[in-house]
N, C-alpha and C positions, 0 to 999 in steps of 0.2 A: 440615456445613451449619449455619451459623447462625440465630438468629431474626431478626438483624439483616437478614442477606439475605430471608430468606423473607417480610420484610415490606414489602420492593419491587415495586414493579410498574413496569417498564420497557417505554418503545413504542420501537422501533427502527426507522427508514427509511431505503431508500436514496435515491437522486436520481432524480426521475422519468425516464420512457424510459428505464432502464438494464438491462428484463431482457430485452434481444433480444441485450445482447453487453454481460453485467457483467465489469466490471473490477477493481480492486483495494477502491476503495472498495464495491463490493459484497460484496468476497467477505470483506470488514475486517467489513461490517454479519452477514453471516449466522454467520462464526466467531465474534464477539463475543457476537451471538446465542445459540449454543450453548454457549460457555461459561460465560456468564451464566447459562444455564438449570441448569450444571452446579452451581453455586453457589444453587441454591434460586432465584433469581429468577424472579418470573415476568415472561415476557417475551413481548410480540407484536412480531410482524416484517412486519403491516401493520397499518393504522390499524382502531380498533375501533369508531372512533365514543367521543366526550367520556362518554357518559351509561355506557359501560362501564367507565371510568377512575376511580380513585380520587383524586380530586384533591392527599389530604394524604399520597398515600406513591406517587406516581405520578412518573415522570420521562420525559420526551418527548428521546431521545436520534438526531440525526438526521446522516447520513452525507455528506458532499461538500459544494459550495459551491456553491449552487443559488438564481438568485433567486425561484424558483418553492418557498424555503424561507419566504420572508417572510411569508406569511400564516397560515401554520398556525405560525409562531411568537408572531405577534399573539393568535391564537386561543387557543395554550398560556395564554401571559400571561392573557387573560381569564378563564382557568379557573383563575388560581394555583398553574401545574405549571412548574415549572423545565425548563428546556431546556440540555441540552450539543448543544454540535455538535462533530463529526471535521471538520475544514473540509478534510485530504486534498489540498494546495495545496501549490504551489511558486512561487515569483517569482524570475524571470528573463528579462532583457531578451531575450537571443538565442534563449531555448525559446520565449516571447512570441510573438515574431516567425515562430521556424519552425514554429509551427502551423498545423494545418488550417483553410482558412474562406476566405472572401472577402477579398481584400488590402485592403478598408478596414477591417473588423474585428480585423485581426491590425494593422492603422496603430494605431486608437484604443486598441486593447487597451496596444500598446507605449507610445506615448505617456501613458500616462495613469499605467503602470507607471514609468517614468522620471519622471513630474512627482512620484510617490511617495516614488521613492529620493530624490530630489530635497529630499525637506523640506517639501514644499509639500501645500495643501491639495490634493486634488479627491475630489468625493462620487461615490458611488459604489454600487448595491443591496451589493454587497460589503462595502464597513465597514458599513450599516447593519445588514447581516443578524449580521459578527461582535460589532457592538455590542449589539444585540437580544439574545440568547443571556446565559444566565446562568455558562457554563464551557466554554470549548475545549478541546478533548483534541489537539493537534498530535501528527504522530508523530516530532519527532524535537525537539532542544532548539536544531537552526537552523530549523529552520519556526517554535518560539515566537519565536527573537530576530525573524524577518521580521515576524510579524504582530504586535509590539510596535512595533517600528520603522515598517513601513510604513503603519499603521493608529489608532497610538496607543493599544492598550492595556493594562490595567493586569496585570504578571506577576502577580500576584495570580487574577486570573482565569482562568487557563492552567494544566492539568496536563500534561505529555509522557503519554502511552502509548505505546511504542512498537508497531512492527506484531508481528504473532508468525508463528507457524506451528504444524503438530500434529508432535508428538513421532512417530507414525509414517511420515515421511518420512524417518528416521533408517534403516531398516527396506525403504528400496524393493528393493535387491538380492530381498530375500526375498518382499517384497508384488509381485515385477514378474513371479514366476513363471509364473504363469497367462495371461501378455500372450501374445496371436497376431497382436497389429498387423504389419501388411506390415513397416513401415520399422521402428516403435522397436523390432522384436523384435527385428529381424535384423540391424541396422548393428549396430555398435561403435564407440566411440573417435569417435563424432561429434562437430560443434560444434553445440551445442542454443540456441536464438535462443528463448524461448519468449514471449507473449505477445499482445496484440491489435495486430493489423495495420495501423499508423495512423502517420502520418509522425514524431509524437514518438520514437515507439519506435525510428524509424532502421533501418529494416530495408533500405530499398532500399541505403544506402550501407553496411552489413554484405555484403551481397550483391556488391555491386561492387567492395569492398576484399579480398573473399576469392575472386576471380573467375580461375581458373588460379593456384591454391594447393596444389591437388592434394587436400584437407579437403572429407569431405561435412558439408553444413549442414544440419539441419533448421530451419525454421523452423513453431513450433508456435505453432497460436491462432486466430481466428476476427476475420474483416477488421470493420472497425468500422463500422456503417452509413452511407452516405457516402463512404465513402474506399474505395471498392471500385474507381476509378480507380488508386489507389495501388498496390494487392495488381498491379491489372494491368502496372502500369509494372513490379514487382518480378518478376512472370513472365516478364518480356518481357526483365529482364536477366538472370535465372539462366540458370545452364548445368545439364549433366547431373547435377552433384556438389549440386544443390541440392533439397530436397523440401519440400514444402509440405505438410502435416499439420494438417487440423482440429481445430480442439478437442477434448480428450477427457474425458471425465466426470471430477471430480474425484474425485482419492482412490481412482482406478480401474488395476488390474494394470497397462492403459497410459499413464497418469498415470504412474506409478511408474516403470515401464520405461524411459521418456524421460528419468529420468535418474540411474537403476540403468547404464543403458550406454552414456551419453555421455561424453565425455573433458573437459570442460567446458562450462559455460553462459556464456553474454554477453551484454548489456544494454549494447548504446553509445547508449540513451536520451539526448535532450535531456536529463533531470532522472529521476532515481528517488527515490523516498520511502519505504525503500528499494528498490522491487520485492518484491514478494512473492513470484516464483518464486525469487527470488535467496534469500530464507528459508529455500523449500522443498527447493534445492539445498545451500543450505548446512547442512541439515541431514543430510546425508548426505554430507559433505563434497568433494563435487562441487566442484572448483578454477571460482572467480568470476573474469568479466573484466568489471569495470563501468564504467557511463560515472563520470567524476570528477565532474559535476555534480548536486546535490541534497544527497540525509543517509546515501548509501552508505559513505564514510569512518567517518561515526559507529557506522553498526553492526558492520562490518568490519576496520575498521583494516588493520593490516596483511595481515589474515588472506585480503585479495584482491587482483587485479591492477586499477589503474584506467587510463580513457581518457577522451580529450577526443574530445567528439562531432562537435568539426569538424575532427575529423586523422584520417580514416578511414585514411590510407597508413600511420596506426603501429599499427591493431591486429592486421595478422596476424603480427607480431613478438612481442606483449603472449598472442595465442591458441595459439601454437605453444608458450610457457613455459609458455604455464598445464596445457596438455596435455602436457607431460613432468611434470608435479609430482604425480599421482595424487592419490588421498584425501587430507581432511584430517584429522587427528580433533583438531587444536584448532578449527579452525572447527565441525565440529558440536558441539562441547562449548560452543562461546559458544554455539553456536543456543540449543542446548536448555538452556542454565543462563539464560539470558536475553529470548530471547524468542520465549514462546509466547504461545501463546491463551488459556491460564490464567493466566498474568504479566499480559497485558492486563486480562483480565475483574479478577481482583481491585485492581489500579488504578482502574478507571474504578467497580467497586461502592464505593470507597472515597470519590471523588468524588460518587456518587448520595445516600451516605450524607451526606455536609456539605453537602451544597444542603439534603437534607430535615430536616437538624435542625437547619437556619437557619430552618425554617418551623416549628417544632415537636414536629417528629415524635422520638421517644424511641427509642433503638434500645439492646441489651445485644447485649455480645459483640465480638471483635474488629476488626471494621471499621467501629464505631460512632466507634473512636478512633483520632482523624486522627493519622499518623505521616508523616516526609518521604516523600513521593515517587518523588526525584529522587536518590538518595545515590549516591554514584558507584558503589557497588559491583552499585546495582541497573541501571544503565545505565550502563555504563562506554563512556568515552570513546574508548578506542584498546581494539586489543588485540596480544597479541605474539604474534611468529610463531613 
């Protein structure tokens, strides 16, 4: 523990309405959370009120892409406290579109997405909120090139963090001992689908492409408020080889179990960034089928199997390899040399440290002194199989 850390004080939030069914970006804010604490920060993970805050060693570090961010960014600025955002973002035309929501909202959204790629201006609470913001933390180095390109701004103001995971997901075999779940105790050799239940994720056409395949599927997660329509379409095409499994406590025997005794995980997601169970899988080298679109190449490389989210008829070919190839241990050895929640946290303290002694603040010790970031060795590009 440095003094350099111990002289931060960091506020952390996620997106509003997100704790009835948090997601990746929340689960990014509360692990970030903890390992920041682990590193002497102090840190809150709700608001404490300004008059609690120390303005000259304070950083207001906030999660998602929220326009319901913009005024408590105004409000930062008025106190003199620097703000990072995780803006937790993907752009793409066809996930755009196949999203949830009223068909004119998913029209304007694309449209507006397209006049972007396009060159073109159009304003938007979006740029204004990632222009507002003092440093983006993107999680991958094609999410910074998009929000340069589509937004215009300056790499300069951009650090990658990638996502991480905890080191004992390496460990589930052993941590899944104690599980008595009905299903994750007892199957084997399943296909594990894990996530929240929401048409991005592709679940219903997971289902239907592995539909008289002879493969039990579980599908683990918690439907997403609103899309409870959706979960119903998805029951209404499973067959008997499909089970549907609630959420389970994180970090929990049956956390673990789910995928201690699966034969593989898949994510034909529209877009991953990378997925965070596909972290937590890959740390225990649990064989990945993922979708091709987002930053899952970037973490992965060769080390998983990918798919396109709109050729559902090719991934029970892509699920059935992955399920003859057993453990990996170069994939969990990338997990765990690369990216945890500790790799995160000291990245983004590194970042808190150069905002606040752009303002003044003095700080001794090693993360006072800004070093590259991004060197290939610390996010490496591919990896081999």
């Amino acid at each position: 523990m440095t003094n350099s850390a111990l002289s931060i004080q960091a506020v952390l939030l996620p997106g509003p309405g997100t704790e009835s069914c948090p997601g990746g970006g929340e689960v990014q804010q509360a692990a970030t959370a903890q390992a920041l604490a682990a590193l002497g920060v102090e840190v809150f993970r709700s608001f404490p009120g300004w008059e609690h805050l120390d303005g000259t060693r304070c950083v207001l570090h906030l999660f998602g892409s929220h326009r319901e961010f913009l005024p408590l960014v105004r409000q930062a600025k008025q106190q003199g406290i620097p703000v990072v955002l995780s803006p937790v973002a993907w752009f793409d035309l066809a996930a755009r579109w196949g999203e949830s929501g009223p068909w004119l909202r998913r029209l304007q959204g694309t449209v507006a997405l397209a006049v972007r790629q396009a060159g073109l201006r159009w304003p938007s609470w979006r740029k204004r909120l990632y222009q507002a913001v003092d440093h983006l933390l993107p999680n991958s180095q094609a999410e910074a090139q998009q929000l340069v390109r589509l937004f215009g701004l300056s790499r300069q103001r951009i650090t990658v963090v990638p996502n991480g995971t905890w080191p004992r997901f390496a460990h589930a075999p052993w941590l899944a001992r104690k599980s008595t779940h009905p299903v994750l105790s007892s199957l084997r050799g399943f296909v594990l689908c894990p996530g929240r239940i929401e048409p991005r994720k592709n679940q219903l056409e997971l289902i239907r492409a592995m539909r008289g395949s002879g493969l039990e599927l579980v599908i683990l997660g918690q439907v997403v408020p609103g899309h409870e329509h959706y979960l119903w379409r998805c029951r209404q095409e499973a067959d008997e080889q499909v089970h549907f499994v609630p959420r389970v406590p994180f970090g929990s025997a049956d956390h673990m179990a789910a995928y201690a005794h699966c034969g593989c995980v898949v994510l034909p997601s529209w877009f991953e960034t990378p997925g965070l169970a596909a972290l937590e899988a890959g740390a225990s080298g649990v064989p990945l089928v993922l979708t091709a679109r987002g930053a899952t190449r970037e973490y992965f490389g060769s080390l998983a199997q990918y798919v396109d989210p709109v050729r559902p008829q090719q991934w029970p070919a892509a699920i059935r390899q992955a399920l003859t190839q057993g453990r990996s241990h170069a994939l969990a050895q990338r997990v765990l040399e690369h990216f945890t929640w500790l790799h995160a946290a000291q990245r983004t303290v590194n970042v808190y440290c150069q905002l606040l002694a752009a303002r003044g603040l003095r700080f001794s010790g090693d993360l006072a002194t800004k070093r590259p970031l991004e060197k290939k060795e610390d996010f490496p590009s591919s990896a081999a199989a």
